[in-house]
N, C-alpha and C positions, 0 to 999 in steps of 0.2 A: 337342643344338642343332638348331635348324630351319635345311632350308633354301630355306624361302617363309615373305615377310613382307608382310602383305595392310597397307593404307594406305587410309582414307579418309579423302580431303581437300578440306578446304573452304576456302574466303577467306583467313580468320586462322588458323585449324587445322587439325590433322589429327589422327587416332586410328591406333590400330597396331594390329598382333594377329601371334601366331605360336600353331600349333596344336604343342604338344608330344607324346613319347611315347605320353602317358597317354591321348590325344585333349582333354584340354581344354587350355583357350588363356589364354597368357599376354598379356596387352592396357595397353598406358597411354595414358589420355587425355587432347586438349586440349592436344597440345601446340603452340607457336609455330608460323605456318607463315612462320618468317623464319629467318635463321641461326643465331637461337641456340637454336630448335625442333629444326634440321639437327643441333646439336651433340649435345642431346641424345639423338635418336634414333641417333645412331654412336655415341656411349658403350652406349646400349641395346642396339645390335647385335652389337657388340661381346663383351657378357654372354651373347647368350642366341640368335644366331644363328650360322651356319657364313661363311669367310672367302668371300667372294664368292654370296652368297645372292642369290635374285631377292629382288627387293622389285616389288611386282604393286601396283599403282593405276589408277584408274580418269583417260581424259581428260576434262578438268572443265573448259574454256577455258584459259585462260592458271593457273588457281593452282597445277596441277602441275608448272608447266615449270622453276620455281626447285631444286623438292628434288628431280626425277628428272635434273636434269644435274650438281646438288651429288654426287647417290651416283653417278651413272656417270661424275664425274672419282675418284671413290674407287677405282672397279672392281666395284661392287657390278653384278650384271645387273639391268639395272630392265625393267619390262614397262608400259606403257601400254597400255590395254587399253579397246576400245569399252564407253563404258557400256550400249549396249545388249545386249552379250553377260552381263554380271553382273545387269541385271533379267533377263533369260531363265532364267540360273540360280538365283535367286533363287526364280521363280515355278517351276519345276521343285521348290525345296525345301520348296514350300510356306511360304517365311518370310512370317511374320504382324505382325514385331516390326521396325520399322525407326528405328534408333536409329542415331549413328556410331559407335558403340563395336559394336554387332552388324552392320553393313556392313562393317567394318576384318575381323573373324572371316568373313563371307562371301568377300570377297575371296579372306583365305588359304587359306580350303577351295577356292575354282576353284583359284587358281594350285596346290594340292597336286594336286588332279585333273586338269589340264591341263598339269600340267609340260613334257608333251613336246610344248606345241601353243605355248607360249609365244613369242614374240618379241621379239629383243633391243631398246628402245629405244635412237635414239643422237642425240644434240642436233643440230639443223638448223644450218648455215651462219649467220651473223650475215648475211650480205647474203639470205636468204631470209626470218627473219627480222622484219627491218627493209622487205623488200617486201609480205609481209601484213600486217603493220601499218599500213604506207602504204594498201594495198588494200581492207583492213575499214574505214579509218578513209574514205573514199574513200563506199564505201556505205551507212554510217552519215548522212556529209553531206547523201549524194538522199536517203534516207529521210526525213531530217527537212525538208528542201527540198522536197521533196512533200509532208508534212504540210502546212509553212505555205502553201504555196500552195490544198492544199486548203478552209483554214480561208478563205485571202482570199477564194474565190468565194462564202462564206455570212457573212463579218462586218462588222460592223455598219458602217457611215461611220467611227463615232470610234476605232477599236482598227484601222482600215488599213493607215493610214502607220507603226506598230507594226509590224506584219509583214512591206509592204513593205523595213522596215530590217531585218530579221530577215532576209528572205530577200533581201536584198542583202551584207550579210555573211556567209550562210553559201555565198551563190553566188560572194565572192570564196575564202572556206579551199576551195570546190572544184577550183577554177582554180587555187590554189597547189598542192594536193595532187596535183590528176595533174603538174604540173610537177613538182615533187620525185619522181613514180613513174617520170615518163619521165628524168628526170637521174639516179638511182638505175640504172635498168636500164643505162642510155648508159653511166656508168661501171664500171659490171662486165663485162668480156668476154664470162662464160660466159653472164648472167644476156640480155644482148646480142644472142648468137650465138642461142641459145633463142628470143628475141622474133621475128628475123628470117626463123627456122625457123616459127617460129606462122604469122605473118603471112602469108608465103606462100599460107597454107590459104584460100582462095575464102570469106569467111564470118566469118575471126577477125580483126580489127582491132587495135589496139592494148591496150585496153584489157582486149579478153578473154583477148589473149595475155598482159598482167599478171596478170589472176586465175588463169589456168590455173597458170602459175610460183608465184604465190603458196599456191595451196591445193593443188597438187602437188605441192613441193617437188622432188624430184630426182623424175623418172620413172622413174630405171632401180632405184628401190626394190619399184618392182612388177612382177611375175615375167611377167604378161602384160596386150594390151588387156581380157581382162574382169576382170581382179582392178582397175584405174585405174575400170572399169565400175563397179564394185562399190562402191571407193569413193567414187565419186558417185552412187551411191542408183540407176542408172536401169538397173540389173541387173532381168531380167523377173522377175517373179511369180508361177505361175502357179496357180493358186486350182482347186478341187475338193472337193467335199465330198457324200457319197452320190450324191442322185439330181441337183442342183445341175448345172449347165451349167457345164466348166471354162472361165475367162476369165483375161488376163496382164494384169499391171498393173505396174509398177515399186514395188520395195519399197522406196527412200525410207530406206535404211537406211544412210545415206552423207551428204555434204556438202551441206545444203539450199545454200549459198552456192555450192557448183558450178552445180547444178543451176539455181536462178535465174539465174545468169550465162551460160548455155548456149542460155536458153530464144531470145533474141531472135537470137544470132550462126546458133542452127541454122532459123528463119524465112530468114533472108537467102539463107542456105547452100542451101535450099531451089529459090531462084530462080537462085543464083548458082553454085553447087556442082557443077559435071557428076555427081561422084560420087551427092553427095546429091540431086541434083535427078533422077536414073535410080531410085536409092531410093524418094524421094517418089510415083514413079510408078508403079513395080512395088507397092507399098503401098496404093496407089489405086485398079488393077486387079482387087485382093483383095477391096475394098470395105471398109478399114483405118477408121479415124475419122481427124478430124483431128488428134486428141488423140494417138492411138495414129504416128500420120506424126510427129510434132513431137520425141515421145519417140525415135521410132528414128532421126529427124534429130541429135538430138542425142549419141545414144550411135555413131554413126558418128562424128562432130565428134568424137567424144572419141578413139575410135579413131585415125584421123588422126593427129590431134595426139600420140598417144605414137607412132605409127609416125614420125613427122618426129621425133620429139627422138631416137629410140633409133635413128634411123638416122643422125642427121645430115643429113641429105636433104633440099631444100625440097619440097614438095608438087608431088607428077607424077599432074595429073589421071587419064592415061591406065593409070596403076599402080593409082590406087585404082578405076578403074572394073574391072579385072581381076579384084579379089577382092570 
């Protein structure tokens, strides 16, 4: 019996794979990706896996979130795992063939080779959540509230008052929606205490203090400020290659949705921020870009902010200027 079970999953489906003894893989595909998909693959694990097996998948938006909290109220260890770490491996193995029934089999070769790098997934708080949800659904709103207003500045007289309505209804679901984000935070204590703690910070408003909560989830799941770095993409880069001039660039390899959420709070932060506005200027004296100022604006902001949540602490300019 194996004990790593690779899952690739889509929308409606998912495929399975377990590598046996022999090295080749026992696989069924297509199955449900609803409960009675669920059912099936625990009969199948049941047969042909050991009691408490990782099962390794890849995060895919929301369509793995149903079956990896179904197997980890079983007890099964389930791993959630960046998909950018399984293309990396992938193009390491030279795979040429990309099917889901051969994705399912790559999977269970990382997770057999990565056994001991694995981590355990464990379902998020329902009020965390119900706060990205509230939050994604929030920037979805402007996205499209800035389309239509886009299109108003180039369409025609007759198709106007069309859009005007368009962008009058979707400017009231706006207005509901941060009322539900901020009545949501107001009645959860922890979620509350957290905002309070943001806020403080010279720079994070309300708003950005929901996103931080919402696409962080607990902070104290990350061991330090640069692993929170990390996964917000704005971790440096730093490029070399022979005779090539090395240059740093953030690798992007984390939460775009952080990151655009950061861009505007760490500008303010900039003018506002003692911390970050001494930053900004030692940065400047280098002869930094502005580009290159904005990004270390904002991976400060990020710092910060786990140092307030993990300390409990409101934001003491004269603390953060010491480090």
């Amino acid at each position: 019996m194996s004990g790593i079970v690779g899952i690739d999953i889509a929308k409606h489906s998912f495929d399975i794979a377990t590598q046996q003894a022999n090295g080749k893989y026992r696989t069924k595909a297509k199955l449900a990706n609803s409960a009675a998909g669920f059912q099936v693959l625990q009969e199948w694990l049941l047969k042909y896996s050991e009691p408490g097996a990782w099962i390794v998948m890849e995060a895919t938006g929301t369509y793995h979130e149903a079956l990896a909290e179904y197997f980890h109220g079983l007890g099964y260890r389930v791993c959630v795992t960046n998909p950018a770490q399984i293309a990396l491996y992938a193009r390491s193995q030279l795979q040429r063939v990309k099917t889901d029934q051969v994705d399912a089999k790559l999977i269970a070769d990382y997770g057999a080779r990565h056994v001991d790098e694995l981590r355990a997934w464990r379902p998020e708080p329902p009020a965390i959540r119900r706060l990205r949800a509230l939050v994604r659904r929030l920037q979805d709103l402007q996205e499209i509230a800035q389309m239509e207003r886009n299109r108003l500045d180039v369409a025609d007289v007759s198709v106007q008052d069309s859009i005007r309505s368009v962008l009058q209804h979707i400017e009231q679901q706006i207005a509901e929606t941060l009322k539900a984000i901020q009545a949501h935070i107001d009645d959860d204590p922890d979620l509350r205490g957290k905002r309070d703690l943001l806020t403080s910070i010279d720079g994070v408003a309300d708003k950005t203090a929901a996103l931080l909560l919402a696409e962080l989830g607990d902070p104290l799941q990350f061991k330090n400020a640069r692993a929170i770095t990390a996964f917000a993409g704005l971790n440096p880069q730093l490029r070399e290659s022979g005779t090539q001039k090395a240059y740093a660039c953030i690798s992007r390899m984390g939460s775009s949705r952080l990151r655009a959420g950061l861009y505007m709070p760490a500008i303010v932060a900039l003018t506002h921020n003692p911390a970050i506005k001494a930053l900004g200027q030692r940065l400047r004296s280098r002869g930094k870009a502005g580009k290159q100022i904005v990004c270390a604006a904002m991976r400060k902001l990020l710092h910060i902010a786990y140092g307030v949540l993990k300390s409990g602490q409101p934001f003491d300019a004269k603390l953060a200027l010491a480090h």
